[in-house]
C-alpha positions as CSV (number, residue, x, y, z in Angstrom):
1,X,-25.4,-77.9,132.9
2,X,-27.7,-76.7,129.7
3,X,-28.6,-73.5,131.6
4,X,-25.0,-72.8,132.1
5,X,-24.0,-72.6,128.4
6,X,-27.7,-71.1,127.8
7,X,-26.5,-68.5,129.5
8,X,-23.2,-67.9,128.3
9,X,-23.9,-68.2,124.9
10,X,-26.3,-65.1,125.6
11,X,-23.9,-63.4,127.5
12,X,-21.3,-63.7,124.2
13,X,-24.4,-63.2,122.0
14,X,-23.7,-66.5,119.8
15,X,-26.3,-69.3,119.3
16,X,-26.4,-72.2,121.8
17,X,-25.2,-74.3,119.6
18,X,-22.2,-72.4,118.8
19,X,-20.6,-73.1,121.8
20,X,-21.8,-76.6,122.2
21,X,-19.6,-77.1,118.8
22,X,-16.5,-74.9,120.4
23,X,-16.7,-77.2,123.6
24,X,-16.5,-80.5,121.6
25,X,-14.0,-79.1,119.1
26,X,-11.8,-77.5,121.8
27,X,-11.9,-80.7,124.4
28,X,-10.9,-83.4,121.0
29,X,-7.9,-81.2,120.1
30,X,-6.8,-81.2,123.5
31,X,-6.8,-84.5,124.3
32,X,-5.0,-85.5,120.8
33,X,-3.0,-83.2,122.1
34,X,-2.5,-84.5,125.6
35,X,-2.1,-88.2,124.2
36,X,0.4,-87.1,121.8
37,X,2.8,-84.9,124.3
38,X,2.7,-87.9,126.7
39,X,3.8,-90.3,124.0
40,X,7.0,-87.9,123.0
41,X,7.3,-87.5,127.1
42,X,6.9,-83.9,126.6
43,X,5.6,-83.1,130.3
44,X,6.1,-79.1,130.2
45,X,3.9,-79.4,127.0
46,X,1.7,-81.8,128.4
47,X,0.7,-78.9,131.3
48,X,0.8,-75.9,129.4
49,X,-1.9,-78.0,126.7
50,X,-3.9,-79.0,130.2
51,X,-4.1,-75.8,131.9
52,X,-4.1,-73.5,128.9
53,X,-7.2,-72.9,127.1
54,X,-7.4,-71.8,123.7
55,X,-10.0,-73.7,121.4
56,X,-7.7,-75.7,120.0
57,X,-5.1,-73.2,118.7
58,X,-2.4,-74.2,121.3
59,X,-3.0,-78.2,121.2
60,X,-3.1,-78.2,117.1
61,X,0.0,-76.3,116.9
62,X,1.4,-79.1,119.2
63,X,0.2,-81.9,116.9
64,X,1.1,-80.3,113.9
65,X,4.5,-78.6,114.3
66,X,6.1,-79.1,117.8
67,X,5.4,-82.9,118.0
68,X,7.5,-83.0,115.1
69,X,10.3,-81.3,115.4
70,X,10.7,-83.2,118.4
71,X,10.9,-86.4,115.9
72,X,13.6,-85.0,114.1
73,X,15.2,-84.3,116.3
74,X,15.4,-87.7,117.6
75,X,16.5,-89.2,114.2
76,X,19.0,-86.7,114.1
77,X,20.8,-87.7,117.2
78,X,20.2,-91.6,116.1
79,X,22.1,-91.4,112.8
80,X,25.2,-89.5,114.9
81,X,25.0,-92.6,116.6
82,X,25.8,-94.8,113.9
């Protein structure tokens, strides 16, 4: 597995451990991403954030501003309610 991002970090011309610290950072958004999508039951977000990837652009734009507007929406529609 070390010879495979050997070689693509010399095929992208960055430093080994350039992309060792994209991997990590790209697969921890993701799955706070993937956790939080499946805790607001968002399952077309929950696919798009597993099949998509985009070092962690797409999964923190979920966590920081479409998780949320999902929440106010909810609280929204609970003080119609009452």
């Amino acid at each position: 597995m070390d010879n495979y991002f050997t070689i693509l970090a010399t095929s992208l011309g960055v430093p080994f451990w350039l992309v060792i610290i994209l991997l990590i950072w790209s697969t921890a958004w993701k799955l706070v991403a993937l956790w939080k999508s499946a805790q607001n039951k968002h399952l077309i977000w929950f696919i798009v954030i597993a099949l998509v990837n985009t070092i962690g652009i797409l999964p923190i734009l979920y966590i920081f501003v479409f998780s949320k507007m999902g929440k106010s929406q909810k609280k929204k529609k609970n003080k119609k309610d009452l």
